[in-house]
C-alpha positions as CSV (number, residue, x, y, z in Angstrom):
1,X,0.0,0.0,0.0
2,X,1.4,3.1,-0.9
3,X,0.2,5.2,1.7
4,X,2.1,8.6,0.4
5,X,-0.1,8.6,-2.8
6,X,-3.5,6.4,-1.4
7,X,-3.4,9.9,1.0
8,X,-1.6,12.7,-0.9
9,X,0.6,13.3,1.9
10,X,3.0,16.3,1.5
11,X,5.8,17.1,4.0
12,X,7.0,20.7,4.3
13,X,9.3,22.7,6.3
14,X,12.1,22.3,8.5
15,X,14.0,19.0,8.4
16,X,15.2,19.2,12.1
17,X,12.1,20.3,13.9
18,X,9.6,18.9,15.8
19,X,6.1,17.7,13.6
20,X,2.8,19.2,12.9
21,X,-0.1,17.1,11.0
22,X,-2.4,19.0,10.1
23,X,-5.7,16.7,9.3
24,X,-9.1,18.6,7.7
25,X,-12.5,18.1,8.4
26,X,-15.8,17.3,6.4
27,X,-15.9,18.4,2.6
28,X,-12.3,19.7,2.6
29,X,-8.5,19.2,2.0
30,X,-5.5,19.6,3.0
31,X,-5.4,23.3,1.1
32,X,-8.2,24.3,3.4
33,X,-4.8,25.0,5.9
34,X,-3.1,26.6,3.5
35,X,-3.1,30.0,4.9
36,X,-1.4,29.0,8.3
37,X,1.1,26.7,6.5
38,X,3.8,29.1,5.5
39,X,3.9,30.5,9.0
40,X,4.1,27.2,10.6
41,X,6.5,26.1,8.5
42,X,8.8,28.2,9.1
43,X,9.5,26.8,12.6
44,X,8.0,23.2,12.6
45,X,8.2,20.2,10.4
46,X,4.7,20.5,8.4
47,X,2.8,17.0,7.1
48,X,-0.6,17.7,5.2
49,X,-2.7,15.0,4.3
50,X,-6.1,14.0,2.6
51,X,-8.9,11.4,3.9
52,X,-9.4,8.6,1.2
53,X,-12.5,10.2,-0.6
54,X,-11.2,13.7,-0.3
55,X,-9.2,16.0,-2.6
56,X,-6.0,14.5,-4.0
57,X,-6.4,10.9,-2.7
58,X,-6.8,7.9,-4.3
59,X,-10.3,7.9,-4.2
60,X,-10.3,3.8,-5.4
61,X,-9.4,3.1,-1.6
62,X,-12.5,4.1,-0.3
63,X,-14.8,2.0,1.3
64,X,-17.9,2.8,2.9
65,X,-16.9,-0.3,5.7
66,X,-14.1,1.7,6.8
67,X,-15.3,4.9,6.7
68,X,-18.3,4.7,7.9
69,X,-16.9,5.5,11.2
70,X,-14.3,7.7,12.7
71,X,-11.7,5.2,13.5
72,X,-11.6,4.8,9.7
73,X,-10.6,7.9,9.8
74,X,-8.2,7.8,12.8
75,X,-6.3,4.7,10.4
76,X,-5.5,6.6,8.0
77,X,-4.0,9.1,10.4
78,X,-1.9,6.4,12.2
79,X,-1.1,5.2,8.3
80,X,0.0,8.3,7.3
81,X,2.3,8.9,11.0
82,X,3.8,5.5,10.3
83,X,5.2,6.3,6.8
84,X,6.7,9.4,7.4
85,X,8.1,7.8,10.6
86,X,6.7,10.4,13.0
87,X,7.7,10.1,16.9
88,X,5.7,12.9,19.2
89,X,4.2,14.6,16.6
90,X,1.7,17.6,17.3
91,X,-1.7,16.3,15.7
92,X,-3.9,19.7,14.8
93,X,-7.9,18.9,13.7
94,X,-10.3,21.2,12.6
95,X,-13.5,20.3,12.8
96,X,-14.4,16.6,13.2
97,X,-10.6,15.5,13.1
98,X,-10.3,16.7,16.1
99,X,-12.4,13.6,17.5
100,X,-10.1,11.3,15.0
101,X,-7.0,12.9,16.6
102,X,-8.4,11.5,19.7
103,X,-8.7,8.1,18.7
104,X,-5.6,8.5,16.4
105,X,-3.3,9.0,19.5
106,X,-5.2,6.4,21.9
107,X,-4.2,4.2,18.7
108,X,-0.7,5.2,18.5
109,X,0.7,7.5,21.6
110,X,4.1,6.8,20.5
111,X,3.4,9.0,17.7
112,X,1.0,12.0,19.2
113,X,2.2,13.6,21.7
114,X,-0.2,16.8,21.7
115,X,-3.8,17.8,20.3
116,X,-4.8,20.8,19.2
117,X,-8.4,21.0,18.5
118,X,-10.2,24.0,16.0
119,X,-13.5,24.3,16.7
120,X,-14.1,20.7,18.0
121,X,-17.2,19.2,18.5
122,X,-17.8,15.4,20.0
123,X,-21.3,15.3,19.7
124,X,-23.8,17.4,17.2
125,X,-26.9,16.3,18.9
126,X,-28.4,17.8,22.1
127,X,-28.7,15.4,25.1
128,X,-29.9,15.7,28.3
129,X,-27.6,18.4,30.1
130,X,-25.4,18.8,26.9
131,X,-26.0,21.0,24.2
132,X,-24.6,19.9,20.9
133,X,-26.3,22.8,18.6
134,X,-28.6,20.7,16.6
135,X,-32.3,18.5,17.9
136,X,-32.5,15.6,15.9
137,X,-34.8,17.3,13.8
138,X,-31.9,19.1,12.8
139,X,-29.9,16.8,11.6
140,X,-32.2,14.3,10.1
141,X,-33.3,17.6,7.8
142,X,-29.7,18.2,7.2
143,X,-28.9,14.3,5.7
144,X,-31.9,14.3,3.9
145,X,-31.4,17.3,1.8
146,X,-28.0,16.1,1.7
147,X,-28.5,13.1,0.1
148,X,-31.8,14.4,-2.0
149,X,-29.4,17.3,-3.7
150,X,-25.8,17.6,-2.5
151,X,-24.6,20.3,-5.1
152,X,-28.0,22.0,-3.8
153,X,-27.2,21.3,-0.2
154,X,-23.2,22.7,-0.2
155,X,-24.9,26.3,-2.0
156,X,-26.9,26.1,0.9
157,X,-25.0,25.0,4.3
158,X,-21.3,26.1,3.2
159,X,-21.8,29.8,4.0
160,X,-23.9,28.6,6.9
161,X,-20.9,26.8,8.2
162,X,-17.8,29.3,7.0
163,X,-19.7,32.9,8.8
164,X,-18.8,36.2,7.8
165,X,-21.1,36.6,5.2
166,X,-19.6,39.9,4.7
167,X,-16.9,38.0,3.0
168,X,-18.7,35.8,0.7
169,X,-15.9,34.8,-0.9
170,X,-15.2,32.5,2.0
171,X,-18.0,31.0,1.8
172,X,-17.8,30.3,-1.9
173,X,-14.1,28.7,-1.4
174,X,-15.9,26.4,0.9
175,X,-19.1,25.8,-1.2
176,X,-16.4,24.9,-4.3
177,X,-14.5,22.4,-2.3
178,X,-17.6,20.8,-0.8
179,X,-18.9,20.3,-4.4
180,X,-15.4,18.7,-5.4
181,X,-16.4,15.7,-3.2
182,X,-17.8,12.6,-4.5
183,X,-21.7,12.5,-3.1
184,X,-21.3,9.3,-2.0
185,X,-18.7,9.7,-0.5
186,X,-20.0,12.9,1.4
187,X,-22.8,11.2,2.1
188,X,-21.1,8.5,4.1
189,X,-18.7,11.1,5.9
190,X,-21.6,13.5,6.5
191,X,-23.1,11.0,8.7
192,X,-20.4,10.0,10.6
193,X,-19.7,13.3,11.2
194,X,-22.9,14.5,12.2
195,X,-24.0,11.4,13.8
196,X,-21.1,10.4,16.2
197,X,-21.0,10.9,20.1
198,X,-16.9,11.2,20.8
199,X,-18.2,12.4,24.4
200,X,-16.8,9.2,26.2
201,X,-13.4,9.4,24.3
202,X,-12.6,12.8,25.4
203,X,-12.4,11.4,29.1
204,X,-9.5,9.2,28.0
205,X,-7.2,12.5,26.4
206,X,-4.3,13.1,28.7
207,X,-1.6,14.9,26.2
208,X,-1.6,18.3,26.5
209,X,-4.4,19.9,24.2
210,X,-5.3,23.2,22.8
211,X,-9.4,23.7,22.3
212,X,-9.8,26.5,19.6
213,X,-13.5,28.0,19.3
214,X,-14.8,31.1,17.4
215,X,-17.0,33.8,19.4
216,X,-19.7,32.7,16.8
217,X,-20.0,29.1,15.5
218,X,-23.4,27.9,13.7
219,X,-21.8,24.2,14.0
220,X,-20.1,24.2,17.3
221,X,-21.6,26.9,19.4
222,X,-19.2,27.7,22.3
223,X,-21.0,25.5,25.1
224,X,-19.4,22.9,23.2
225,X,-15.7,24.6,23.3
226,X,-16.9,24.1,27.3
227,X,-17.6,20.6,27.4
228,X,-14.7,19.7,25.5
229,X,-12.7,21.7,27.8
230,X,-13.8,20.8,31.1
231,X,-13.5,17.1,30.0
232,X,-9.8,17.4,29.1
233,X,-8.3,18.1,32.4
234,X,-5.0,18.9,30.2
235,X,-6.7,21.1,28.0
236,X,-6.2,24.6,27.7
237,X,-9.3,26.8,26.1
238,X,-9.0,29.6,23.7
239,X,-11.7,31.9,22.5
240,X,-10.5,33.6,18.9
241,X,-12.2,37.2,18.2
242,X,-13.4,35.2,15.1
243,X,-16.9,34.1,13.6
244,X,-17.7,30.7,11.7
245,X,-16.2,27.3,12.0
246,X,-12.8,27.8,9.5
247,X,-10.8,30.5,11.8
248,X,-7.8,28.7,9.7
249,X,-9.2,30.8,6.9
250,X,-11.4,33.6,8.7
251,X,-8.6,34.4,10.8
252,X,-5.3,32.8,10.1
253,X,-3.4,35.1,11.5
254,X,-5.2,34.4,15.2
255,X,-4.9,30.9,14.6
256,X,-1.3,30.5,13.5
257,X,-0.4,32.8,16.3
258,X,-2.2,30.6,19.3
259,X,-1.4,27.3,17.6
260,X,2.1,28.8,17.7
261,X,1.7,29.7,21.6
262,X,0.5,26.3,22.6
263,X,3.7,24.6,20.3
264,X,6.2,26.6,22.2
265,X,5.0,25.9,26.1
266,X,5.3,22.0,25.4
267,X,9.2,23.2,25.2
């Protein structure tokens, strides 16, 4: 198995420094980080990476078996760790892959030794006593128009999920690279996403982890940023003056800069 080409992995950066992967949520790739990139790069060894199904991988490896849950998911991180030969690497997620950097590193701790988390959510659903941001009638309305008209569905929900709709050409950027994916294949990963409850894995997380919210979320409102916070007794919680659930792209700068912050007190 070629893993390099199954997941269009791409190493940047400094030789001799410690390792970032940088892992992309639902409907994106790798170039949804590529605004932080150059600044991280300049101090850290970078590695980039795409899901099977998702932008430059080899979408023949997919299989709706594997990927039909996160740990699916969390395999290919481990895969991807394991062939660049990684040792203590600094895993950041945005979005779900922050849940998959979970189970990634309670797969592999030899090879993550930190999380950061951007804009992290464990469980989409309210429950009793938690508040996820979407009632079941929520979400069942989101996967059906999903699956009814997903080229429909991105025009729709993308600017929704990016914020600042004073810059619509956000939004637009994310509406394109949702309607690169295979429908099928966002279909399968859209309900994984939306339908998982990480809440129980959090309590195992003992490496040092950065939780990155926005002041405004539509997907993880900042109750969540709470939970996932209070549950990581390690973690250590960060409110960006940002709106929408890509502060990689809203706000770069913010995000680079904190991500940054965190990298330098595990020194």
């Amino acid at each position: 198995m070629d893993v390099r080409r199954r997941n269009n992995v791409n190493v940047i950066g400094r030789d001799d420094a410690p390792v970032l992967v940088l892992a992309h949520g639902f409907g994106c790739d790798q170039n949804m980080w590529r605004l932080v990139v150059p600044v991280l790069a300049e101090r850290y060894r970078v590695v980039l990476f795409d899901y099977v199904g998702s932008g430059g991988s080899d979408l023949s490896a997919w299989s709706e078996e594997r990927y039909s849950s996160l740990h699916g998911y969390a395999a290919d991180v481990v895969d991807v760790c394991a062939e660049v030969d990684l040792r203590q690497a600094v895993f950041v997620g945005h979005s779900v892959s922050a849940m998959v950097g979970v189970l990634a590193a309670r797969a592999a701790p030899e090879r993550i030794a930190a999380l950061v988390m951007v804009t992290p959510s464990p469980r989409y659903l309210d429950d009793e006593g938690y508040r996820g941001g979407f009632s079941t009638e929520d979400i069942d309305e989101l996967l059906d128009s999903l699956e009814a008209n997903y080229l429909g569905w991105s025009s729709a929900m993308a600017p929704v999920i990016m914020g600042n709709p004073e810059r619509p050409e956000l939004g637009q950027e994310l509406t394109n690279s949702f309607c690169a994916t295979d429908p099928d294949i966002a279909r399968v990963f859209a309900r994984t996403t939306f339908l998982t409850d990480s809440r129980e894995d959090l309590k195992g997380v003992s490496v040092p982890t950065l939780v990155l919210e926005c002041e405004q979320d539509a997907i993880a409102p900042r109750e969540v940023g709470a939970y996932v916070h209070t549950t990581i007794p390690s973690s250590r919680l960060v409110t960006l003056d940002a709106t929408g659930h890509c502060p990689q792209l809203s706000a770069p700068e913010a995000t680079a800069a904190e991500i940054l912050g965190f990298l330098e007190s595990l020194k």
